[in-house]
C-alpha positions as CSV (number, residue, x, y, z in Angstrom):
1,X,0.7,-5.4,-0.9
2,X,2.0,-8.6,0.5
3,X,2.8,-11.5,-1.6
4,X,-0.7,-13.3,-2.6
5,X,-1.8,-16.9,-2.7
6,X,-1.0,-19.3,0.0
7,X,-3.7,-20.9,2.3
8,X,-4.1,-18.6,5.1
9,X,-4.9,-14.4,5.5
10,X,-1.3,-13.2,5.2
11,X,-0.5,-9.6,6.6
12,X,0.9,-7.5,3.6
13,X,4.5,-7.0,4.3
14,X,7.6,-8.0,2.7
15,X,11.0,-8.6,4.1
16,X,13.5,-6.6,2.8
17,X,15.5,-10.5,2.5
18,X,13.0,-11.2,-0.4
19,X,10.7,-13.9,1.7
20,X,7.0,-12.9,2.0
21,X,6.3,-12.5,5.6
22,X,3.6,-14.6,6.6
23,X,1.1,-15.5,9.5
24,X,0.4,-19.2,10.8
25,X,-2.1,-20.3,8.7
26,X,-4.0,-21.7,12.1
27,X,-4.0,-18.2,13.5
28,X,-5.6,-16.4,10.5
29,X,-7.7,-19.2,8.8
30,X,-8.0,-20.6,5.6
31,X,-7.3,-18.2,3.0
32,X,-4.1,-16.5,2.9
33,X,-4.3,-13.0,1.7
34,X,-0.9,-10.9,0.5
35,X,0.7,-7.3,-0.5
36,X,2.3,-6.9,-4.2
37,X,4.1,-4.5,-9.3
38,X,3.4,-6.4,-11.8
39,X,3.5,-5.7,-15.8
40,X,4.8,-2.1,-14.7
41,X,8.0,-0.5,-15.7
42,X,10.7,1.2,-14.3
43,X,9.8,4.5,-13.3
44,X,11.3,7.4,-11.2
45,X,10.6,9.0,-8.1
46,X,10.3,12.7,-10.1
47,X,6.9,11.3,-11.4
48,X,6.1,10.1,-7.7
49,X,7.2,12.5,-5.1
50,X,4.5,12.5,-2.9
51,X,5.7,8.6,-2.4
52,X,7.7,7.3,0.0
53,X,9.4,3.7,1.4
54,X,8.2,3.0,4.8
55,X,10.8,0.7,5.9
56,X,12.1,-1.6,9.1
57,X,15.5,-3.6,9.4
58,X,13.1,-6.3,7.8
59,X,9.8,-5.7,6.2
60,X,9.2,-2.7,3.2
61,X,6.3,-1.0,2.8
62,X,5.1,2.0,0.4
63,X,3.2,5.0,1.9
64,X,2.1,8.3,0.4
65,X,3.0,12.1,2.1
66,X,0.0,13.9,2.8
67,X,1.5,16.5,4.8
68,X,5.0,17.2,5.5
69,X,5.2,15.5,8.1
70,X,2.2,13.3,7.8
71,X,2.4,9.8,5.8
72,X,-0.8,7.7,4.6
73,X,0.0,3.7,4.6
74,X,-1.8,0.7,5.5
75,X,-2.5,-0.4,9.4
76,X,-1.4,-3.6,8.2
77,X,2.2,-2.2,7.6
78,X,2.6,-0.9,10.9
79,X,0.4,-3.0,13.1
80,X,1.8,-4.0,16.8
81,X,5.2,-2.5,15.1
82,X,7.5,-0.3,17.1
83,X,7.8,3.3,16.0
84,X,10.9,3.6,17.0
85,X,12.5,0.9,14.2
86,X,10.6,2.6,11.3
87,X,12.2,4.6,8.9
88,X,10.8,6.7,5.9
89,X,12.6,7.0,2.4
90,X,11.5,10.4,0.3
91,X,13.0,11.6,-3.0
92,X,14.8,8.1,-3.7
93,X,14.0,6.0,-6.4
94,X,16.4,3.3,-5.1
95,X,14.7,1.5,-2.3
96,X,17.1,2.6,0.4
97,X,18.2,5.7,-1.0
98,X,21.2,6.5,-2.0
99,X,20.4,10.0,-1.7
100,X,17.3,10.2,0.2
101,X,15.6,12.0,3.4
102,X,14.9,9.9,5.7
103,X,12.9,10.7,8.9
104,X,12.1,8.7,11.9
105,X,8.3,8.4,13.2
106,X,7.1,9.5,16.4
107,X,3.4,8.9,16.4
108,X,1.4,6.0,15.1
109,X,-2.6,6.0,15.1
110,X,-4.2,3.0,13.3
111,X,-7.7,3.4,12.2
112,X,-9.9,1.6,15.7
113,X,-12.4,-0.4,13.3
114,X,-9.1,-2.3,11.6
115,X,-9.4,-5.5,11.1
116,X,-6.3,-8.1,11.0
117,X,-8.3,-11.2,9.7
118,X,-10.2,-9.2,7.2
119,X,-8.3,-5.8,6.2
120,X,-11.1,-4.1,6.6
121,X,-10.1,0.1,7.4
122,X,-6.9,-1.0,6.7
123,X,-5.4,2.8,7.0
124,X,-2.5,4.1,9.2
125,X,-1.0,7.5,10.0
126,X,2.5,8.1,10.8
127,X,3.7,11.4,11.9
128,X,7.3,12.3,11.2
129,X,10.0,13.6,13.8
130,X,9.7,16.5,11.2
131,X,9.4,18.1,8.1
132,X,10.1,15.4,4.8
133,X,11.6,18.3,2.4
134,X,14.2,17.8,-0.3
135,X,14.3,17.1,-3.7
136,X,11.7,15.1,-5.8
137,X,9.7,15.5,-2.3
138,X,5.9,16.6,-2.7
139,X,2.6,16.2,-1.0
140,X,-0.8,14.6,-2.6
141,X,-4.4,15.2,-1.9
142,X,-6.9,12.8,-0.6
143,X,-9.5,12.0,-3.6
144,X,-13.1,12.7,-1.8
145,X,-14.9,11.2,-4.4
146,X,-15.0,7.3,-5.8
147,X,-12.7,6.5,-9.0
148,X,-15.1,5.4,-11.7
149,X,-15.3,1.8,-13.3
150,X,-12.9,1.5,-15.6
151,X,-10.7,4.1,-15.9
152,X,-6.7,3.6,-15.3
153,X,-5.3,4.8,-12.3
154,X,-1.6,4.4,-11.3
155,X,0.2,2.2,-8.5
156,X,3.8,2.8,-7.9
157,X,6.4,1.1,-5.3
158,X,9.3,-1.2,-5.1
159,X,7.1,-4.6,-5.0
160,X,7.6,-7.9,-6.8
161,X,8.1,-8.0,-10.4
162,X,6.7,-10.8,-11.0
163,X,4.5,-13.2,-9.0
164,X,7.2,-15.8,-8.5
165,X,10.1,-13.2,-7.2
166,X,11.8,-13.6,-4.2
167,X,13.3,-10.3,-3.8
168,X,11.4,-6.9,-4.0
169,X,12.5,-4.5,-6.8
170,X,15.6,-1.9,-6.5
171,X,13.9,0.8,-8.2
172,X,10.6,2.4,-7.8
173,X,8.1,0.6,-10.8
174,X,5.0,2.2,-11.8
175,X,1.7,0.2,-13.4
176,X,-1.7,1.8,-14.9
177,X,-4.9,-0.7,-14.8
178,X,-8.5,-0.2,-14.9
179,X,-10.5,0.3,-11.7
180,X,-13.4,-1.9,-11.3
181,X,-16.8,-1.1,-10.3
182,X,-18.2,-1.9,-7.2
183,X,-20.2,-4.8,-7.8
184,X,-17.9,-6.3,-9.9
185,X,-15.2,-6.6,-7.1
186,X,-17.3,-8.0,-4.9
187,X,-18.8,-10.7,-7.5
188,X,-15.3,-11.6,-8.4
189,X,-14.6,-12.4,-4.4
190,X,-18.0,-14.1,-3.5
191,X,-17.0,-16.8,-1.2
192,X,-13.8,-15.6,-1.3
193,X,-13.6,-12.9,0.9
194,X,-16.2,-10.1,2.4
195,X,-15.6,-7.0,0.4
196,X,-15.8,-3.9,2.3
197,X,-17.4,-0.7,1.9
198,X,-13.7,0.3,3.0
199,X,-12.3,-1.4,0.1
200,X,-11.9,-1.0,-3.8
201,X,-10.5,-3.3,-6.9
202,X,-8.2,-2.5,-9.8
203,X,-6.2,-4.6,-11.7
204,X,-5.5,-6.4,-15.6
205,X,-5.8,-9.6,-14.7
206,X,-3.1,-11.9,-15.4
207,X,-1.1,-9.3,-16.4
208,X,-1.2,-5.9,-14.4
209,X,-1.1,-5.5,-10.2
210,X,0.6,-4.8,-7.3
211,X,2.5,-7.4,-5.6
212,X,4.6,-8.1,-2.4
213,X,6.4,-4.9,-1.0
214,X,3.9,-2.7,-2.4
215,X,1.3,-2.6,0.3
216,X,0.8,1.0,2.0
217,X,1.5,2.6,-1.6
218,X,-0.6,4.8,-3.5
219,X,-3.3,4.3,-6.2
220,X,-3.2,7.5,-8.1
221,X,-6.6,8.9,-10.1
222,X,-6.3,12.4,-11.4
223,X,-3.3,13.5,-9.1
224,X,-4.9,12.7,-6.2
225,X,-4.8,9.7,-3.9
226,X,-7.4,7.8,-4.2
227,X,-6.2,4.1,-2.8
228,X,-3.7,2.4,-0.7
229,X,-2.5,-1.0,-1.6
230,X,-3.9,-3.3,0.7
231,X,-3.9,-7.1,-0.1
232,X,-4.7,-9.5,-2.9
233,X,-4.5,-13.3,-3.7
234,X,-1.8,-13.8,-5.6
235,X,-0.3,-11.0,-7.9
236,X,-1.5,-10.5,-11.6
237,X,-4.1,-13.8,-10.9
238,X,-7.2,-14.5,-11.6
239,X,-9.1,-12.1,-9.3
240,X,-8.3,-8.1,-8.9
241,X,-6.0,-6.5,-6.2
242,X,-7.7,-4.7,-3.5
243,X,-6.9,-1.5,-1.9
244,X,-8.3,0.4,1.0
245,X,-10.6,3.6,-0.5
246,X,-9.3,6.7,0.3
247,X,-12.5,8.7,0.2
248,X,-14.1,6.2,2.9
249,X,-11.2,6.7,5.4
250,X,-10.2,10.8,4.4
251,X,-12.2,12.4,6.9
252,X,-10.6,10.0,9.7
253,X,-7.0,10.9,8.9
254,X,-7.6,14.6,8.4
255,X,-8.9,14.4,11.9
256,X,-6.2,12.4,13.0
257,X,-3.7,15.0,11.7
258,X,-5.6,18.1,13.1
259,X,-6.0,16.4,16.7
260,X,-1.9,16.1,16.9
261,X,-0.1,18.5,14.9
């Protein structure tokens, strides 16, 4: 996700430079939202192969191969960006490589009910300029059903360490915390921000989350994806991180990939 806490709705990307990238806090409002892994450990791309760094000269971004040439990431990650300047990272657990496939995107389709001020549907597709095959390079299947209340799922990426970081990590982390129910998310944001029916909470508060440079990553349940890393307020804080639910936006994507394949 983008980094979190600041007073106005941030857009979830992260310079590769280390400074949160950030939106005018007159343009977006009061509340200033951000992307984020926190109370993780180092990890390795052979336990995440479906996942891969979507990346431009500035900003880093996780995503999730669905198809081999089909990524999964957030709209917010790719929204009013170029296609041309993207590039995708697979089988590296370096951000950047060395070693890894990289492919160019020639199709972007962000979800039409997106919403920049409220991340609501906050999904994108990218299709590749072809194939991402190679080593440590897999696809993952979209979850169709809801991850229960408390059970751990996984969030990988090269995020912030730690909330105060100003440089996203060098290798891939990985993080297990609980998934929240429902009702609970959206009590824990009253009068904080609308939870969606788009939209999903899992965190250890104070101590496990996503943070900055980990938006557009996966939220694993089972070995299927089941979340993308979507925004929070502040990293391991007082309130849960949010990610988009997969099952709510599957059946658009699928569609998506079978109209322009």
């Amino acid at each position: 996700m983008i980094a979190r806490i600041l007073p106005s709705l941030l857009l979830l990307l992260i310079p590769l430079l280390g400074f949160p990238y950030r939106i005018s806090a007159s343009f977006y409002g009061s509340e200033e939202i951000q992307p984020r892994i926190i109370g993780g450990q180092v990890s390795s791309i052979k336990q995440e192969k479906y996942l891969v760094q979507v990346t431009t000269s500035t900003e880093l971004c996780g995503g999730s191969l669905i198809k081999p040439r089909w990524v999964i990431t957030a709209a917010h990650c790719v929204y009013k960006q170029n296609k041309d300047e993207f590039k995708i990272y697979g089988g590296a657990s370096d951000q950047a490589g060395p070693y890894a496939t990289i492919r160019q995107v020639d199709f972007v389709a962000i979800r039409p009910d997106f919403n920049r001020k409220t991340l609501n549907m906050d999904v994108a597709a990218l299709r590749l300029t072809s194939d991402m095959t190679g080593a440590n390079i897999e696809t993952i299947a979209l979850a169709s059903q809801s991850v229960p209340a408390r059970v751990l799922v996984k969030v990988s990426g090269w995020g912030y360490l730690h909330a105060d970081a100003t440089t996203t990590a060098t290798r891939v982390h990985s993080v297990l915390v609980p998934a929240w129910s429902r009702s609970s998310c959206i009590a824990a944001f009253k009068g904080i921000h609308r939870i969606t029916r788009s939209m999903m909470c899992a965190a250890k508060l104070y101590k496990k989350d996503s943070c900055d440079g980990d938006s557009g990553g996966p939220l694993v349940y089972r070995g299927e994806l089941a979340g993308i890393v979507s925004f929070g307020y502040g990293c391991a804080s007082s309130l849960p991180g949010v990610y988009t639910s997969v099952p709510v936006i599957r059946e658009w994507f699928l569609r998506v990939v079978k109209e322009n394949s």
